[in-house]
N, C-alpha and C positions, 0 to 999 in steps of 0.2 A: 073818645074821638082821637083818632091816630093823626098824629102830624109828620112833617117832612121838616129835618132839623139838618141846618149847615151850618156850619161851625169853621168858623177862618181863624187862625194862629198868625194873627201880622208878626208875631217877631220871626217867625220862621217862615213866612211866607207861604203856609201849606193851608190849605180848603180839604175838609173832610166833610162826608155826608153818609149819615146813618151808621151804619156800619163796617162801611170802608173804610181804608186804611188814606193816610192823608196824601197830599199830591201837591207837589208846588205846581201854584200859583204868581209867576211872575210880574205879573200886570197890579199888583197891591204895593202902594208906596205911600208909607206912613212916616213922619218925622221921628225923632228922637232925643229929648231934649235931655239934660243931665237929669234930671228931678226923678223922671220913669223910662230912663231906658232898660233897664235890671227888670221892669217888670213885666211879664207875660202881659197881652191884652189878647181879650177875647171877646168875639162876639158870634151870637148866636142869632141865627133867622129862622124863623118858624113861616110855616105855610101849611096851614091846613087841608083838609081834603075838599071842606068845601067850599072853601074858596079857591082853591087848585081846579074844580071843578065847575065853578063857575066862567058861562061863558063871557066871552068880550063881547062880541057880536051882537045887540039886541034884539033884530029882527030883519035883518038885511039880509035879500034873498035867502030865506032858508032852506028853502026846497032843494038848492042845489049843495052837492055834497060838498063842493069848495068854492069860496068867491075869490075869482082870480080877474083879472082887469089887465091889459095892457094896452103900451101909450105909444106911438110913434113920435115923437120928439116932434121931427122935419114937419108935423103937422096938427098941431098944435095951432090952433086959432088966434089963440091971445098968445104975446109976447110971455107972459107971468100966468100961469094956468095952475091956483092951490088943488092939490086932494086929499080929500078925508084920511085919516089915520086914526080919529075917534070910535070909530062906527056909530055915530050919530046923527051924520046930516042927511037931512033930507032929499039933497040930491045927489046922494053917493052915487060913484065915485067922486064926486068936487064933493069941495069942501065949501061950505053953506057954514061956516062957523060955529057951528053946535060944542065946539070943544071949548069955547070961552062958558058956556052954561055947566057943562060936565066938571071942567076943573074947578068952576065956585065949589058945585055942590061936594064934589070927591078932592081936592085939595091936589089933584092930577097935575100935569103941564104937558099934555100934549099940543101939539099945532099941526098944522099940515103939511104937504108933502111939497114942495115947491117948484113945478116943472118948468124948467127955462127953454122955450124956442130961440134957432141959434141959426 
């Protein structure tokens, strides 16, 4: 099974993947105490293929080749209007709270999308 490995260097701040050569990464801010600062820290993420290639979507519109959704603010019914971002609920685009069942079972935290009328 072929995996997809990144590899972040905190003390240098650089992100390397596969076989490329590394690249700072500015955005990584790790402390350093006297005990370990002298020492490299390394960590490695793995993402497999089949889970890379597992989709998110479970069954929401599939026919179409993109689900794409847009909202006009100014018209927005309710004051506070949630949407899915699980792809779970049953009345997607809103959000029907299917992400509080999703994250028990997968240890997730997503919530929804929170559109304020103004």
């Amino acid at each position: 099974m072929a995996s997809i490995v990144v590899t972040l260097t905190t003390t240098l701040g650089l992100v390397s993947s596969g076989n490329k050569p590394p690249v700072p990464f500015p955005s990584l801010s790790f402390s350093n105490s006297k005990n370990n600062a002298r020492r490299p820290r390394v960590m490695v993420v793995r993402a497999t293929e089949a889970a890379a290639a597992q989709a998110i979507n479970p069954d929401i519109r599939k026919t179409e080749p993109k689900v794409v959704d847009s909202v006009v603010a100014s018209e927005l019914s309710k004051p506070l209007t949630p949407y899915c971002r699980c792809w779970r609920s049953g009345t997607f685009p809103l959000c029907d709270g299917s992400h509080v069942k999703h994250n028990k079972a997968t240890g997730d935290n997503v919530g929804p999308l929170l559109l304020k009328k103004e």
